[in-house]
N, CA, C and O of each residue as an XYZ file, in Angstrom:
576
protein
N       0.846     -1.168      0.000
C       0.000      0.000      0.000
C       0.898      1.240      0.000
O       1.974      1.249      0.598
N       0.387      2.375     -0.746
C       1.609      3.512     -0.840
C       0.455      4.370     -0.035
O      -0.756      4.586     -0.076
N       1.664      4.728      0.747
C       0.991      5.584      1.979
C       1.612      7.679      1.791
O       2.623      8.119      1.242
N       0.845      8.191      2.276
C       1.436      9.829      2.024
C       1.398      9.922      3.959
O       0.796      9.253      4.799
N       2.295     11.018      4.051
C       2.393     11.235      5.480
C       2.708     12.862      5.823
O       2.667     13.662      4.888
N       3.029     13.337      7.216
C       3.237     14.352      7.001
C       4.754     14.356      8.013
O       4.632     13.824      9.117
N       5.371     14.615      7.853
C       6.191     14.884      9.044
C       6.779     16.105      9.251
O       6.932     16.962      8.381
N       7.175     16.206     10.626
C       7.852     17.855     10.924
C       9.465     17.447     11.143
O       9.783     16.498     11.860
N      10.304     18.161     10.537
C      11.512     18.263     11.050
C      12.070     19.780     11.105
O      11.612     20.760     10.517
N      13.080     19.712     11.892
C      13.783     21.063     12.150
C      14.855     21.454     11.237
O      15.890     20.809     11.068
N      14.468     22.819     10.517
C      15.295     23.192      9.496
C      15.584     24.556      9.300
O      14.489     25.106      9.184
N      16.498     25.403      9.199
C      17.026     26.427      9.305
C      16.256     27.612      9.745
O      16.783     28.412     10.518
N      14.868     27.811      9.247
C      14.030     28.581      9.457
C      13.130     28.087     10.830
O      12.181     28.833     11.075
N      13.296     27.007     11.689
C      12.246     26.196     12.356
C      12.169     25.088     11.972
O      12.703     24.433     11.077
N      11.154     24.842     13.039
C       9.913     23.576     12.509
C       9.499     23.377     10.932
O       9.323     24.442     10.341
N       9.346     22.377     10.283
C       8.674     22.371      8.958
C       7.828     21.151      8.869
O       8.313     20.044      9.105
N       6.199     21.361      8.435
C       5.651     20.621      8.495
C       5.980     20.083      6.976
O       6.086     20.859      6.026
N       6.107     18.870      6.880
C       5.577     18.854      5.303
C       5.225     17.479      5.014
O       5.550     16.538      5.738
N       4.419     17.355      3.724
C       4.173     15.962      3.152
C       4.476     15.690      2.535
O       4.913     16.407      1.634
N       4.491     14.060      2.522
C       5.419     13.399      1.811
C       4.540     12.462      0.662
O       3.959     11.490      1.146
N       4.433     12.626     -0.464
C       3.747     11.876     -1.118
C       4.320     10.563     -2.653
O       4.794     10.821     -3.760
N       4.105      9.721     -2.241
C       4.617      8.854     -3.562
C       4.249      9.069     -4.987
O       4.707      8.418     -5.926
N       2.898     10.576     -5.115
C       2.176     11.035     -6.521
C       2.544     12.641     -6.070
O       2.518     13.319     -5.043
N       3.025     12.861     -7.994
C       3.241     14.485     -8.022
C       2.020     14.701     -8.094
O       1.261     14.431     -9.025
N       1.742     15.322     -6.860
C      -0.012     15.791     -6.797
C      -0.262     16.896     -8.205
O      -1.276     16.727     -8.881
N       0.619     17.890     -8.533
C       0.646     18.470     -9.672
C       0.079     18.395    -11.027
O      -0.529     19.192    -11.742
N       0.685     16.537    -11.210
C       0.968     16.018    -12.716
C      -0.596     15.872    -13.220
O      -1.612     15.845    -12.526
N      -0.455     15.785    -14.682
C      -1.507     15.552    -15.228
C      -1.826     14.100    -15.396
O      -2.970     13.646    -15.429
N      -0.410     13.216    -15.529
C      -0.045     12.180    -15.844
C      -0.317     11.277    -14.442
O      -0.049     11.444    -13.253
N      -1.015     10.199    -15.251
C      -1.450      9.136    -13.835
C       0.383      8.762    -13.576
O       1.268      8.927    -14.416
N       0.545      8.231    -12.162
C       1.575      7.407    -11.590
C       1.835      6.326    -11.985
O       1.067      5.375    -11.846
N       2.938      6.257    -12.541
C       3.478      4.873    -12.563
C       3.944      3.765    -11.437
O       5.110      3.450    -11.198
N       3.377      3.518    -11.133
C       3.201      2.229     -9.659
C       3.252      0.766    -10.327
O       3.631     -0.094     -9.531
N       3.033      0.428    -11.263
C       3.474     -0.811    -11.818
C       4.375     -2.036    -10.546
O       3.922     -3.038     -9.995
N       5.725     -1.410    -10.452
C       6.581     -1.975     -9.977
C       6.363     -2.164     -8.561
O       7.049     -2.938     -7.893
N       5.208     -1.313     -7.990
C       5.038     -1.395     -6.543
C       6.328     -1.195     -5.732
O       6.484     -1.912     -4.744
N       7.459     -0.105     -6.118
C       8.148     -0.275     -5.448
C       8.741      1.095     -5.717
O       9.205      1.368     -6.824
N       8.727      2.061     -4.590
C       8.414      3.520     -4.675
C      10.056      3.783     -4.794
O      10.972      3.270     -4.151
N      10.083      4.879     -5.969
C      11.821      4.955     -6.377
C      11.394      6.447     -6.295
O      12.526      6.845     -6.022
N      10.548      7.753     -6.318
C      10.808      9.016     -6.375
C       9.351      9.144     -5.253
O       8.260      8.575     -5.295
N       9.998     10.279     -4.172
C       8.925     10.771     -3.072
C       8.598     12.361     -3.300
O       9.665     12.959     -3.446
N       7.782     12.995     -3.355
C       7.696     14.155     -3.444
C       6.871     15.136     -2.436
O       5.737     14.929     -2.005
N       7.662     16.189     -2.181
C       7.603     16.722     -0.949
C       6.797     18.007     -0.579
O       7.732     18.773     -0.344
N       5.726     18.690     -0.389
C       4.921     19.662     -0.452
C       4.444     20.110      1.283
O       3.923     19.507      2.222
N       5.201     22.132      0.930
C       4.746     22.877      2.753
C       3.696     23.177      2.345
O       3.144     23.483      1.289
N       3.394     22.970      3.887
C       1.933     24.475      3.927
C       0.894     24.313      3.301
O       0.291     25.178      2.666
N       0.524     22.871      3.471
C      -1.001     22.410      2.771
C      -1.776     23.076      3.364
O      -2.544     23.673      2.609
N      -1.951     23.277      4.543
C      -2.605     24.252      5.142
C      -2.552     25.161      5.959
O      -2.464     25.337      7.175
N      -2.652     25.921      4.663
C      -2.425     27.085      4.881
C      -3.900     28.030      5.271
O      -4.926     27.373      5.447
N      -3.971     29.455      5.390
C      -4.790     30.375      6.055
C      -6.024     29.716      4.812
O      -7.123     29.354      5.233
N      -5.806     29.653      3.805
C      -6.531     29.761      2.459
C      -7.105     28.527      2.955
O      -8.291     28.596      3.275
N      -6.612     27.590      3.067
C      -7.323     25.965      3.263
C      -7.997     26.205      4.538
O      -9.128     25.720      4.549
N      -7.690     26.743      5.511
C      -8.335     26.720      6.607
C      -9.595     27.397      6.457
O     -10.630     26.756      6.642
N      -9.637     28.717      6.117
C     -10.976     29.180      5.459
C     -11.766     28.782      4.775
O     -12.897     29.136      5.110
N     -11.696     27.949      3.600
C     -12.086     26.955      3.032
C     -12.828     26.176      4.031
O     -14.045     26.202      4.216
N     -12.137     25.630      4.520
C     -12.832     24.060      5.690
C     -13.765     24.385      6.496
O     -14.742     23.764      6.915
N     -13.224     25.814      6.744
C     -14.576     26.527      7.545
C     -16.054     26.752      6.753
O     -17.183     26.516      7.184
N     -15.666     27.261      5.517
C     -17.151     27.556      4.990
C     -17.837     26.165      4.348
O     -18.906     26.159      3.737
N     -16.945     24.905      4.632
C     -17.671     23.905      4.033
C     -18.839     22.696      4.990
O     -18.681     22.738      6.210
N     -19.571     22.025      4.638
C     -20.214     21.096      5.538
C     -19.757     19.773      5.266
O     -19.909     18.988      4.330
N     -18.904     19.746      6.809
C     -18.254     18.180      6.517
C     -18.330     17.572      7.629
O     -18.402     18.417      8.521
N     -18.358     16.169      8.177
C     -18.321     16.068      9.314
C     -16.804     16.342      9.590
O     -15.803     16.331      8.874
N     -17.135     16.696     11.475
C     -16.303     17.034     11.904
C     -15.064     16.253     11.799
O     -14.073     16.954     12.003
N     -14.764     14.804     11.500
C     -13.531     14.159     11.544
C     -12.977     14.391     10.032
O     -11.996     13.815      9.561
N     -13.542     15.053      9.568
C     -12.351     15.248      8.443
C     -11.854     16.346      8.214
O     -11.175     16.559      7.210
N     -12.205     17.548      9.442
C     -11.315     18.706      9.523
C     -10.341     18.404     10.331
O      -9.721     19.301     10.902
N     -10.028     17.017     10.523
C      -8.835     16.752     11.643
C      -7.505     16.719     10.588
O      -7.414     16.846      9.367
N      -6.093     16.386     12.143
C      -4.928     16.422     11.036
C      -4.788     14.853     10.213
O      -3.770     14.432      9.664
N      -5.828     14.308     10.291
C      -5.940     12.789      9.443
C      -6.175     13.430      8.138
O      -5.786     13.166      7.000
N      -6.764     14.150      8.526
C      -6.902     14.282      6.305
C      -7.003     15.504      6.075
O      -7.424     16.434      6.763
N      -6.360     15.418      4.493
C      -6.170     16.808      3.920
C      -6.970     16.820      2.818
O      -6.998     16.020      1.882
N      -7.753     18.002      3.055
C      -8.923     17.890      1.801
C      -8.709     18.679      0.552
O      -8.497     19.891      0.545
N      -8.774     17.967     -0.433
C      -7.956     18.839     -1.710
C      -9.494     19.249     -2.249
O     -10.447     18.470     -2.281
N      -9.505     20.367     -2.579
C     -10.407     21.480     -2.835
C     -10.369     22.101     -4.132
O     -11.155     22.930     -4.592
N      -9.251     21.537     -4.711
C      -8.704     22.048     -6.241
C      -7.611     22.756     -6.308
O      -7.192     23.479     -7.212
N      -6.981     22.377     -4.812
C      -5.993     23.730     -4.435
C      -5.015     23.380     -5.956
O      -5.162     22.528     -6.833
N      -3.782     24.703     -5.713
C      -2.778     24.418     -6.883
C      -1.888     24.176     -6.289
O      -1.324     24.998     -5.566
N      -1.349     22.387     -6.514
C      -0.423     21.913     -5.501
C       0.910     22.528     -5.886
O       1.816     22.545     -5.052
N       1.129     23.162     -7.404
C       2.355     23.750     -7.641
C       2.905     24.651     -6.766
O       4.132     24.664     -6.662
N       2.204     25.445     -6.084
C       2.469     26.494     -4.911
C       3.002     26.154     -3.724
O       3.772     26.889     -3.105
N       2.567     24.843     -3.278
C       3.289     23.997     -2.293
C       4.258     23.117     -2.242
O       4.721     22.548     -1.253
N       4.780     22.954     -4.234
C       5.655     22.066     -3.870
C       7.184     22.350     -3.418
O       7.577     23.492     -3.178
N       7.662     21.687     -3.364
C       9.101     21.865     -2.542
C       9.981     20.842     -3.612
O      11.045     21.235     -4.090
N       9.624     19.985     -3.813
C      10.255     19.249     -4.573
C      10.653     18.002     -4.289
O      10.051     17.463     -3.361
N      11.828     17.151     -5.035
C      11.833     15.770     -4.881
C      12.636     14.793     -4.791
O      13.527     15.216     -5.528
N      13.053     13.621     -4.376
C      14.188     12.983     -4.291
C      13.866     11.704     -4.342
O      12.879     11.173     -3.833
N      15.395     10.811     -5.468
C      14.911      9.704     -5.928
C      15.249      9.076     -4.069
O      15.791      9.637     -3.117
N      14.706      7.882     -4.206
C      15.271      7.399     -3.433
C      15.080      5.557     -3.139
O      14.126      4.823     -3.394
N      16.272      5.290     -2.578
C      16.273      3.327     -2.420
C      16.165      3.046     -0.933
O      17.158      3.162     -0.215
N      14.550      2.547     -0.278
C      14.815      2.237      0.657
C      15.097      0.959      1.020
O      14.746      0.447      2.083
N      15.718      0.436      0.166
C      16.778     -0.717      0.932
C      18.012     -0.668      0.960
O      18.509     -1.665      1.484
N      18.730      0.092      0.606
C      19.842      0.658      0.709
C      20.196      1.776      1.686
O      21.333      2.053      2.067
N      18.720      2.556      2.139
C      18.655      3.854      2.989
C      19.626      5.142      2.209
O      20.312      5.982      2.791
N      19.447      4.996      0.875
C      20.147      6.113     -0.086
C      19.360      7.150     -0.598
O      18.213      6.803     -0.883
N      19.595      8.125     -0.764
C      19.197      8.768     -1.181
C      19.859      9.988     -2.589
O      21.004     10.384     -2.370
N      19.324     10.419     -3.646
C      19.964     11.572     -4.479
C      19.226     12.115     -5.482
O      18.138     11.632     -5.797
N      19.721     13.116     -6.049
C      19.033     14.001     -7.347
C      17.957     15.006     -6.671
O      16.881     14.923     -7.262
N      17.944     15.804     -5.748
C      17.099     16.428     -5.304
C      16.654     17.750     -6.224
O      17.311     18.779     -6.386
N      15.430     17.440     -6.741
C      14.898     18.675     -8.136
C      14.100     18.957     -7.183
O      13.681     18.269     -6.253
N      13.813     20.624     -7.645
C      12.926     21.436     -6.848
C      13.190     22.854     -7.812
O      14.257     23.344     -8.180
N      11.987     23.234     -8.024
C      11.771     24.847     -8.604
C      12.375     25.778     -8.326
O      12.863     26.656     -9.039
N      12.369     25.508     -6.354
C      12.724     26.885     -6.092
C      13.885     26.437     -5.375
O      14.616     25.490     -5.663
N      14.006     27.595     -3.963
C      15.331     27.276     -3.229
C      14.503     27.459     -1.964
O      14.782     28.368     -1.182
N      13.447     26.584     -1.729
C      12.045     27.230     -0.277
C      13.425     26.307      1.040
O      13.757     26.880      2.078
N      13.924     25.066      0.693
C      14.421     24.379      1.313
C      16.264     24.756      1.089
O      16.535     25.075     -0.068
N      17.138     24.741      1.807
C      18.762     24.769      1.956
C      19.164     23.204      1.618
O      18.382     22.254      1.584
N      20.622     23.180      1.371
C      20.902     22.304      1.379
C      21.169     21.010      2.605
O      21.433     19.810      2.686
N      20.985     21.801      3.156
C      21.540     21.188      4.900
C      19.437     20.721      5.577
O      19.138     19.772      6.301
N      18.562     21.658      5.052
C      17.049     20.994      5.092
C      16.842     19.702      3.965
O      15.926     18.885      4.057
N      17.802     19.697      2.974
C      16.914     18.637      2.221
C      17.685     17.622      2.957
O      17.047     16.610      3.247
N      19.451     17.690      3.483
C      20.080     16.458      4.294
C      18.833     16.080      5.071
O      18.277     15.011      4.820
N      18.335     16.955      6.062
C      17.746     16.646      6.952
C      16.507     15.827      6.951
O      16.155     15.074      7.859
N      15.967     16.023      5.987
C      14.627     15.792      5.273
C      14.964     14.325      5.072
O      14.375     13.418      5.660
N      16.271     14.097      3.922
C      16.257     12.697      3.645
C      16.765     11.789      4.234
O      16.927     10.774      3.556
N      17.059     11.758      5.163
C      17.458     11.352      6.505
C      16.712     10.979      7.250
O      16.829      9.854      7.736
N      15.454     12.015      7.656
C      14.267     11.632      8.293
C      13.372     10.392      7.734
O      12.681      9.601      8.376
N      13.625     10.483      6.218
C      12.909      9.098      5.353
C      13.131      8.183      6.414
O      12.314      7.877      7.282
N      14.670      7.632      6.244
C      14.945      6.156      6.887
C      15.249      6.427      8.173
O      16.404      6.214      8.544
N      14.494      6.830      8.888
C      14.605      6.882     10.416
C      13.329      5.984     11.249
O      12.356      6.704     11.470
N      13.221      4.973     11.595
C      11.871      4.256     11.624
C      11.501      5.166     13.182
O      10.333      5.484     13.405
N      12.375      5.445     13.965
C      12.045      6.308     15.427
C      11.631      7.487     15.295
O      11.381      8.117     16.322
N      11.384      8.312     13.586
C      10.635      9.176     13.524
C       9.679      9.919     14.461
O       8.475      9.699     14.326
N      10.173     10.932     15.566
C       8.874     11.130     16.695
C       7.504     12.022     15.776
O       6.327     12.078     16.132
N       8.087     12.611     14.608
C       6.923     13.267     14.597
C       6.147     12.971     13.120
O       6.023     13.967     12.407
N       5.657     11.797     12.637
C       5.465     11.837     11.809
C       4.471     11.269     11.514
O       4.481     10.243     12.196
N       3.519     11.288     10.862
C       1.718     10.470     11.263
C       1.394     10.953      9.256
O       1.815     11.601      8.298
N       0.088      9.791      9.857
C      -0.037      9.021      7.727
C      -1.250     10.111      8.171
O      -1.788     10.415      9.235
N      -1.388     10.557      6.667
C      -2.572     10.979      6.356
C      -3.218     10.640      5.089
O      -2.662      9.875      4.300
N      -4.185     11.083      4.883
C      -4.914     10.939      3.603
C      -5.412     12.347      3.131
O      -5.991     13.288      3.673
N      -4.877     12.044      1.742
C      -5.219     13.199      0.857
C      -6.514     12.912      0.046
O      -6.416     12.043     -0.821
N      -7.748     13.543      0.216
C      -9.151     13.208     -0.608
C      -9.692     14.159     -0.905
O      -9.561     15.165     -0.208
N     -10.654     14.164     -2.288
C     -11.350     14.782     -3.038
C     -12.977     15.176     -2.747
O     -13.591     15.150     -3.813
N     -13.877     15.549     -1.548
C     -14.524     15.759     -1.521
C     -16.183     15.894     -2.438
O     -16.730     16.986     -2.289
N     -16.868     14.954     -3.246
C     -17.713     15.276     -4.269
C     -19.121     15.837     -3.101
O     -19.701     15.322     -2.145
N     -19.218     17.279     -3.913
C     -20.422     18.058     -3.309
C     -21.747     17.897     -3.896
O     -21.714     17.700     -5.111
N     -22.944     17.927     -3.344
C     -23.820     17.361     -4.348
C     -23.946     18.404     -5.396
O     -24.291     17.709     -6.352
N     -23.904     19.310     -5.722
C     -23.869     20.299     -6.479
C     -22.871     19.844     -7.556
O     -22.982     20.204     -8.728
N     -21.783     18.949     -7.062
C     -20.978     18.451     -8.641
C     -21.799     17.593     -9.122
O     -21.890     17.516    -10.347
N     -22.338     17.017     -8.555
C     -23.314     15.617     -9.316
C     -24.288     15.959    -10.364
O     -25.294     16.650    -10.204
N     -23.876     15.390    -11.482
C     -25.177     16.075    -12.535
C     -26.374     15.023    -12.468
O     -26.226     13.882    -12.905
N     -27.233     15.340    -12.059
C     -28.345     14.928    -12.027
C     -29.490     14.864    -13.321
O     -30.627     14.393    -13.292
N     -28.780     15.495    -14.427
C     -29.447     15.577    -15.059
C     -30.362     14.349    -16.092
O     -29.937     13.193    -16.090
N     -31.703     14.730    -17.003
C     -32.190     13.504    -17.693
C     -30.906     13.392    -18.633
O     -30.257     14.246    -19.236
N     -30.785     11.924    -18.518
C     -30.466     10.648    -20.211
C     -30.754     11.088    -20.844
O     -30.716     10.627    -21.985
């Protein structure tokens, strides 16, 4: 099962929450998972942010899915959050090639970051789920 998570580690600026996902939430292109055997992780801050939080507020959901178990994608534009990405072998505990747009992360945060991968004593790090909400208002109801 390919799991997304979030974890916090400490990096030049602070604390950094971020998630970790086995799909460029971005791409247009479905994932290649074939091999069942995850070779690139990709890394996105500040899913929620002021914007998402406002959001969650004006919506009707039950209350357990405004928790930190799930992150509700709303149509956000995950390009804004991403951070970027690194191949990586976890049976080897290796890691390299770190691509990213910008420079949001140092070099000494992405050490840190990929490091935290193969750490199984991880204190701060919990699975979440990323889901798509259908409102009845998307549902076309309309006649055949």
């Amino acid at each position: 099962m390919l799991n997304s998570y979030i974890i916090t580690i400490p990096i030049e600026s602070g604390d950094c929450e971020i998630f970790v996902s086995p799909f460029l939430l971005q791409s247009k292109e479905p994932p290649n998972i074939k091999s069942g055997k995850i070779e690139i992780l990709y890394f996105y801050g500040q899913l929620r942010d002021d914007a998402y939080k406002a959001r969650l507020e004006q919506e009707v959901l039950p209350e357990k899915f405004k928790s930190d178990t799930y992150i509700i994608n709303y149509g956000q534009d995950f390009e804004k959050y991403y951070l970027g990405s690194l191949h990586v072998d976890f049976d080897t505990k290796h890691y390299w090639q770190w691509e990213a747009k910008s420079s949001k992360l140092s070099e000494q945060d992405v050490k840190v970051l990929a490091e935290s991968l193969f750490d199984p004593q991880l204190p701060h790090s919990k699975p979440v789920t990323l889901f798509t909400p259908t409102r009845a208002s998307d549902i076309n109801l309309g006649l055949i």
